[in-house]
C-alpha positions as CSV (number, residue, x, y, z in Angstrom):
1,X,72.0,-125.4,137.3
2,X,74.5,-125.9,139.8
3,X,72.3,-127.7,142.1
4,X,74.4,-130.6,143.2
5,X,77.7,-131.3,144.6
6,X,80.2,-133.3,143.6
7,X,83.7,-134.2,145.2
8,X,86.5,-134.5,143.1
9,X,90.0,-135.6,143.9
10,X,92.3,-133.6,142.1
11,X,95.1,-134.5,140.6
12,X,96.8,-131.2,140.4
13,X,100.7,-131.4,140.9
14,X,102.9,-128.4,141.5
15,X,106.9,-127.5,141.3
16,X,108.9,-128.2,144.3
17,X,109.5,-124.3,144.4
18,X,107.0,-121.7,142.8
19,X,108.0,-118.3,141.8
20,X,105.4,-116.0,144.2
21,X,105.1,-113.9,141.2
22,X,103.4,-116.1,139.0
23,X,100.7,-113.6,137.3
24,X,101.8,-112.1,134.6
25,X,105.0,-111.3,136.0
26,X,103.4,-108.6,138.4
27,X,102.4,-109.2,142.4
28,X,100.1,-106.6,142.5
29,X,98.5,-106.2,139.7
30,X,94.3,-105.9,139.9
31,X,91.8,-106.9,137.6
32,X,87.9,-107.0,137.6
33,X,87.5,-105.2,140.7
34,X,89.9,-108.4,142.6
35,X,93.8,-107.8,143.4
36,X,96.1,-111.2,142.5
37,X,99.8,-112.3,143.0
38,X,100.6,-111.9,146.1
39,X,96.7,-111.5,147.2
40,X,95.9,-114.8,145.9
41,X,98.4,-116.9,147.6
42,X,97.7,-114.8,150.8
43,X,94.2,-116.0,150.3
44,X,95.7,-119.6,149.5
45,X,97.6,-119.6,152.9
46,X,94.1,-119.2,154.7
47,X,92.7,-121.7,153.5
48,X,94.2,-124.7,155.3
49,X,93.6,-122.6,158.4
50,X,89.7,-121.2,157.3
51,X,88.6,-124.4,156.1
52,X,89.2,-126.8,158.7
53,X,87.5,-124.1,161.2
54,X,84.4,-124.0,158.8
55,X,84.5,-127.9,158.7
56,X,84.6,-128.4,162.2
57,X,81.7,-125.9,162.0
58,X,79.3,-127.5,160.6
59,X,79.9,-130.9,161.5
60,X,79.3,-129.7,165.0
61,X,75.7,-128.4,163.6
62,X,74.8,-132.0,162.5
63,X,73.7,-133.7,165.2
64,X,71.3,-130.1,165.5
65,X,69.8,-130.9,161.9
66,X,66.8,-132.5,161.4
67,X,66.3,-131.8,157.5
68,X,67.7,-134.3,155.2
69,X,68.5,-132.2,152.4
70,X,70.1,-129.5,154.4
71,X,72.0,-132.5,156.5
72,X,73.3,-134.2,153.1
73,X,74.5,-130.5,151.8
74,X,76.6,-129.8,155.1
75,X,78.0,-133.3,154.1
76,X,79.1,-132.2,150.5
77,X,79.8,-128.9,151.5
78,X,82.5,-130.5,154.3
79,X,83.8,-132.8,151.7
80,X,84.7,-130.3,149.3
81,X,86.1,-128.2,151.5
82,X,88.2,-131.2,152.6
83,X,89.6,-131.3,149.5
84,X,90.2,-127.7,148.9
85,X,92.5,-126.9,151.9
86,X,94.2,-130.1,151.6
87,X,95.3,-129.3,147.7
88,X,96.0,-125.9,148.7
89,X,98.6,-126.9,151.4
90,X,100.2,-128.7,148.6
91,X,100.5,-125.2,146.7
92,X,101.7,-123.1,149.7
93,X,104.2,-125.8,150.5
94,X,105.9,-124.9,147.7
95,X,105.3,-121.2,147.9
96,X,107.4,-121.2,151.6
97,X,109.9,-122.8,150.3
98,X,110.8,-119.7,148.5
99,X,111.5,-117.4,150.9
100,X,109.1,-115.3,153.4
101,X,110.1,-116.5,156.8
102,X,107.4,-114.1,158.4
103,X,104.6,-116.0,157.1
104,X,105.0,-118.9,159.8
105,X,104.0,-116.8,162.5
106,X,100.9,-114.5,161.0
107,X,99.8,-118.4,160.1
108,X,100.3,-119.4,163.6
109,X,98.3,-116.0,164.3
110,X,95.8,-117.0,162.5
111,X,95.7,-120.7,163.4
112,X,95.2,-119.7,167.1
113,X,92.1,-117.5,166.2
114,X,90.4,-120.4,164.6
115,X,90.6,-122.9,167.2
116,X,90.4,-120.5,170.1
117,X,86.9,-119.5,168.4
118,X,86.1,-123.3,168.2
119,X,86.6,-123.8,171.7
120,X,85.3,-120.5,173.0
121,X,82.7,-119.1,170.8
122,X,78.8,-120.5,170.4
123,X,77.9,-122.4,167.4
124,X,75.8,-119.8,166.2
125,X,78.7,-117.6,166.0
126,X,81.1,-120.5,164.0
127,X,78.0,-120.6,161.8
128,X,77.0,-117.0,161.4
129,X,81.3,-117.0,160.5
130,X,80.9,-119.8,157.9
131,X,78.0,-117.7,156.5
132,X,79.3,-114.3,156.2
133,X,82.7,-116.1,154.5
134,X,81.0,-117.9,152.1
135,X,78.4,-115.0,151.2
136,X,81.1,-112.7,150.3
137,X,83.6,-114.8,148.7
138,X,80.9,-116.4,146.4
139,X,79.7,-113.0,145.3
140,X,82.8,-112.6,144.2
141,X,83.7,-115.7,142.7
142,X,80.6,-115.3,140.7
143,X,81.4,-111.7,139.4
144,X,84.9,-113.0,138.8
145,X,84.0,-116.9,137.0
146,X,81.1,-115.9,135.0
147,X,80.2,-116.3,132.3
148,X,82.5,-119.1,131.8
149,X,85.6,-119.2,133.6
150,X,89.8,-118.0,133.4
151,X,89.9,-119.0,129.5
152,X,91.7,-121.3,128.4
153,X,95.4,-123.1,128.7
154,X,95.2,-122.5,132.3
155,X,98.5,-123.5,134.7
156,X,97.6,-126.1,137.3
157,X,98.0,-123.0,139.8
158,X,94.8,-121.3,138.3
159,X,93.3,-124.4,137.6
160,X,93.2,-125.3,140.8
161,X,91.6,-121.8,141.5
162,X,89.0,-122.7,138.9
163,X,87.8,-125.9,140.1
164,X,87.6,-124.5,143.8
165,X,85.7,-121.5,142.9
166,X,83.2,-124.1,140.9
167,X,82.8,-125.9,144.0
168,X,82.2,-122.7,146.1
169,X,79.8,-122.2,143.7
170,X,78.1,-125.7,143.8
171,X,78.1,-125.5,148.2
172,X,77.0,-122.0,148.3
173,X,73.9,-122.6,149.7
174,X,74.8,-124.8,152.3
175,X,76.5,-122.3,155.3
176,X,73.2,-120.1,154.8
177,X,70.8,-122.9,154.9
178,X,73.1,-124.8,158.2
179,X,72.4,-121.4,160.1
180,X,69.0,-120.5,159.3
181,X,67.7,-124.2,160.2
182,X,70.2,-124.7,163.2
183,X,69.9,-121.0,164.7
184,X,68.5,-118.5,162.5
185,X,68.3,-115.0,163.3
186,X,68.8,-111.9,160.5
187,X,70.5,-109.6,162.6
188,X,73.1,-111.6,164.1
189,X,74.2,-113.5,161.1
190,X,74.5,-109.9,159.9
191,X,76.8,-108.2,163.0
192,X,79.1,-111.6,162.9
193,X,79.3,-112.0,158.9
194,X,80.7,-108.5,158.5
195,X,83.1,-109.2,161.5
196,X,83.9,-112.2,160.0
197,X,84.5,-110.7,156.5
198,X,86.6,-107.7,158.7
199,X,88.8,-110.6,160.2
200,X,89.3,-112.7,157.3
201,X,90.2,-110.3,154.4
202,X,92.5,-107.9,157.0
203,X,94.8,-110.9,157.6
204,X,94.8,-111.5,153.3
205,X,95.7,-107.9,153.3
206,X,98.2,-108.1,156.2
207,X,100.4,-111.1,154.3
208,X,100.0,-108.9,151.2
209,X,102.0,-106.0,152.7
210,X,103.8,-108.2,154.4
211,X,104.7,-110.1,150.6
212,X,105.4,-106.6,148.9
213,X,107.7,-105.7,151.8
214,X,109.8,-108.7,151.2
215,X,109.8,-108.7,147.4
216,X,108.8,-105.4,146.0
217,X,107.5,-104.9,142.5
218,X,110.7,-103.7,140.3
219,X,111.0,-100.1,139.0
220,X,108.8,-99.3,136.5
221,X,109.2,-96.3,133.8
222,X,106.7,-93.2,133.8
223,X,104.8,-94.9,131.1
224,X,104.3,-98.3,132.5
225,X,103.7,-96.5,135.6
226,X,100.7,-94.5,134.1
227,X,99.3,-97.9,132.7
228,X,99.2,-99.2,135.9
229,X,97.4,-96.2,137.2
230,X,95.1,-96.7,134.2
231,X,94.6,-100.4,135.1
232,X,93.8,-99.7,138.4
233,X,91.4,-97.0,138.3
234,X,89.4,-99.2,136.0
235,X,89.5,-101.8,138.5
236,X,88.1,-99.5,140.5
237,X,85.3,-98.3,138.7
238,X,84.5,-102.5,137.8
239,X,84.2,-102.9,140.8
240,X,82.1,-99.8,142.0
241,X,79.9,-100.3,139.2
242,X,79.4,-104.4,138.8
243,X,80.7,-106.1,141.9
244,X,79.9,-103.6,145.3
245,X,76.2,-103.9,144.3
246,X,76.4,-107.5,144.2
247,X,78.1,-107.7,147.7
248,X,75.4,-105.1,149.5
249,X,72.3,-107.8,148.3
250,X,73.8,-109.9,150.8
251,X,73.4,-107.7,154.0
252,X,69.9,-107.6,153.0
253,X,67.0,-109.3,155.0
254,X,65.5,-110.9,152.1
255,X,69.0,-112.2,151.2
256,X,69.3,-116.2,150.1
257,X,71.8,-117.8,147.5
258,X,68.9,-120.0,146.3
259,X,67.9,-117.1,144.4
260,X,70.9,-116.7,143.2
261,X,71.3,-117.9,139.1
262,X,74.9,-119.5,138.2
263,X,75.8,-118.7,134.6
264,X,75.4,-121.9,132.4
265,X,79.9,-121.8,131.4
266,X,80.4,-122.9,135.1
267,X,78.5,-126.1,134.8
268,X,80.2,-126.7,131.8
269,X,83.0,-126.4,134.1
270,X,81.8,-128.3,136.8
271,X,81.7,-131.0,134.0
272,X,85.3,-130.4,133.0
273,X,86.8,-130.9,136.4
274,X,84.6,-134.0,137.2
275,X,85.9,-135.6,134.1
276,X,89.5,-134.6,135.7
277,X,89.3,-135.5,138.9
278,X,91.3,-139.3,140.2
279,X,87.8,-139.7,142.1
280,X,84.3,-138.3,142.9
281,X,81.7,-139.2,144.8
């Protein structure tokens, strides 16, 4: 299941402004071992900056490839990709315009790191990065999406999430299998992958803070202060129990995503979103 990828052209639409606190009414709250709110749209703000960086990744690998099957999945993989950053600019557009004036310059921040490891870094290091970004964040996506999704009467904000996670799901074998063919080399895709995974999720967790600082949480009572305590120790323990031993299989040396299964829901999914999408190819 899951094997191919399709592009889709989405025609999600969002408000000229968007309340930031769009979950539930709560920025911070966690569930299933992953924080949302402000977390998410931190996580939205890379993307136009990540993407573009893993694009410009792989299609620099191309010329390098000599296998067509790997050579038309780096294709799909940068076409969906594409699409994702470019829909997600459309969300954070909206997102700046309600307030958060810091957020120009940890983007700039983070827009410099990108290009500066473009120009400056090997291609086995962009590709070891792509790798160790798409390793972790489709372990997650998996724990998170399966067995069949968010549920149902979804906004267009987490719709949008659910058809890019379906994709990530779709192209997850692609950065591993660019590498491997192009470069190869266990231990280095493991010292750059945690790096990369280091350098990525610190700036999430920077704009986060950053987030809270602007707009705190409002005061809560005792009790809903202990429920929150509640919620987040068992978002803890979900994640101690189901998700960390998902994310240590891929450190391993006999790690692939080809042996990874996707739960039958997401193609159903995948089916979903094609039959939404303006276009696909």
């Amino acid at each position: 299941m899951m094997d191919t990828i399709t592009v889709r052209q989405m025609p999600f639409e969002f408000p000229d402004e968007i309340d930031p606190v769009f979950i539930e009414g709560d920025p911070e709250l966690c569930f299933e071992g992953m924080s949302t709110g402000y977390a998410m749209i931190a996580g939205s703000l890379l993307l136009p900056h990540l993407e573009p960086y893993l694009i410009r990744s792989m299609k620099a690998a191309a010329k390098h490839v000599t296998d067509p099957t790997v050579l038309q999945s780096l294709e799909g993989f940068a076409a969906q990709e594409g699409q994702h950053y470019r829909m997600h600019m459309k969300f954070n557009a909206a997102i700046r315009r309600s307030g958060f004036p810091g957020l120009e310059a940890l983007e700039q921040e983070l827009s410099d790191d990108y290009h500066r490891f473009t120009k400056t870094r090997s291609m086995r290091f962009n590709l070891a990065y792509a790798e160790g970004f798409e390793a972790l964040t489709m372990t997650a996506i998996k724990h998170m999406m399966e067995p069949d999704g968010f549920g149902e009467d979804l906004s267009p904000i987490m719709q949008m999430w659910e058809w890019h996670f379906v994709e990530e799901l779709e192209h997850r074998t692609a950065a591993f299998d660019v590498y491997d063919h192009v470069c190869g080399g266990y231990f280095y895709r493991l010292a750059v992958g945690l790096w990369a995974q280091w350098h990525f999720t610190s700036w999430i967790r920077r704009v986060e803070a950053y987030m809270l600082k602007m707009r705190p949480p409002p005061k809560r009572s005792a009790e809903e202060l202990a429920e929150r305590k509640k919620l987040q120790r068992e978002a803890r323990s979900d994640t101690i129990r189901n998700l960390l031993p998902k994310v240590l299989r891929i450190y391993l040396p006999s790690y692939t995503p080809h042996a990874l299964d996707v739960a039958p829901g997401i193609q159903v999914l995948a089916d979903k979103y094609t039959a939404m999408a303006i276009k696909t190819s």
